[in-house]
C-alpha positions as CSV (number, residue, x, y, z in Angstrom):
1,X,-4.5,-3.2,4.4
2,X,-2.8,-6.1,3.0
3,X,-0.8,-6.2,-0.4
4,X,0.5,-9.2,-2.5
5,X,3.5,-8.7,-4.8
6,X,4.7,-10.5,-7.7
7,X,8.2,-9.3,-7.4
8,X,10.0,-10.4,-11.0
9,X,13.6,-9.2,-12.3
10,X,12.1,-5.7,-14.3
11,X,8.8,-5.0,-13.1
12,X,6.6,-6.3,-10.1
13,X,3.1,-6.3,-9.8
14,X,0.9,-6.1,-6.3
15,X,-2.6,-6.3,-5.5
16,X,-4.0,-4.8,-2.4
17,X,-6.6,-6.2,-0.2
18,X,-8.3,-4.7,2.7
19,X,-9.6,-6.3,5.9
20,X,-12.2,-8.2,4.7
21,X,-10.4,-9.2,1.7
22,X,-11.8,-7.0,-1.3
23,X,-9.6,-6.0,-4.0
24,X,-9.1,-2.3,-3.1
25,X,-6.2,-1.5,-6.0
26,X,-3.9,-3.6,-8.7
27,X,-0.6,-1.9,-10.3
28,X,2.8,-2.7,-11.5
29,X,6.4,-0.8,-10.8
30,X,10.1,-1.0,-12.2
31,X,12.1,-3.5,-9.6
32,X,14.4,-0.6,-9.0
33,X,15.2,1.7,-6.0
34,X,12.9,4.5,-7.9
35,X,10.4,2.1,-8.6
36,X,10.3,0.5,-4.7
37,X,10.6,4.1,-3.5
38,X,7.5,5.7,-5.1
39,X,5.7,2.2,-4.4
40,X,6.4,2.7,-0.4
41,X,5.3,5.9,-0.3
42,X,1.9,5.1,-1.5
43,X,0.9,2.1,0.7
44,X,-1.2,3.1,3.7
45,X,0.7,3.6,7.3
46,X,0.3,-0.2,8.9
47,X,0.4,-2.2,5.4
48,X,1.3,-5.6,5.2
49,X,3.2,-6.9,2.5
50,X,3.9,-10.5,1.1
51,X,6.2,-10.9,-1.1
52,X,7.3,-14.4,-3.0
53,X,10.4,-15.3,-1.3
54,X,13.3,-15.4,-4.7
55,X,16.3,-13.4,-5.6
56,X,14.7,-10.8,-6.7
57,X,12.1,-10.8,-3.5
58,X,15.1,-10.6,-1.3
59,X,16.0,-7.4,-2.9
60,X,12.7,-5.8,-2.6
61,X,12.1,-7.6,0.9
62,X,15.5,-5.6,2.1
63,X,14.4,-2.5,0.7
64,X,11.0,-2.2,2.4
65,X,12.3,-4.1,6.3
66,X,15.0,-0.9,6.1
67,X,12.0,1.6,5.6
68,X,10.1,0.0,8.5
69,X,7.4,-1.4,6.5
70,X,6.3,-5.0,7.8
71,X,7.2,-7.1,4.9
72,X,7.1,-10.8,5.0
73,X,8.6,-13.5,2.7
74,X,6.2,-16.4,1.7
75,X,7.6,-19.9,0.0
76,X,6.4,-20.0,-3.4
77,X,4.9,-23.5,-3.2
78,X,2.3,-21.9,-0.8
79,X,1.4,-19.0,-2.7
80,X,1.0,-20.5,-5.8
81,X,-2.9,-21.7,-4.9
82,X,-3.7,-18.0,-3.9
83,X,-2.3,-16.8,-7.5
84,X,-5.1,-18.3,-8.9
């Protein structure tokens, strides 16, 4: 399973994408520990996650790579054409 987040100062949004690239779930959580915390526990065992790489992404990028979730940063140039 793969998930994209939007990681923004309040809230963040993600999609998730399985293998072959189907939309499997969309949502939104509180950029907080809470927030992060109930978000981890939800994403299947073996997820990756992409996040944009910004202040904010930093934060969330630290707070998944410390719960042993494979979390990757991605320049924002690049990810804008997959936004859309």
């Amino acid at each position: 399973m793969y998930v994209g987040s939007d990681v923004h100062k309040k809230n963040s949004n993600y999609t998730m994408v399985d293998g072959q690239g189907t939309e499997v779930e969309k949502g939104r959580f509180p950029t907080t520990c809470e927030g992060l915390n109930e978000f981890a526990s939800e994403l299947p065992e073996g997820a990756k996650v992409a996040i944009e790489a910004s202040t904010s992404g930093i934060f969330v990028y630290e707070y998944l790579d410390e719960r042993e979730i494979e979390v990757h940063l991605a320049h924002p140039v690049y990810v804008k054409p997959f936004a859309k």
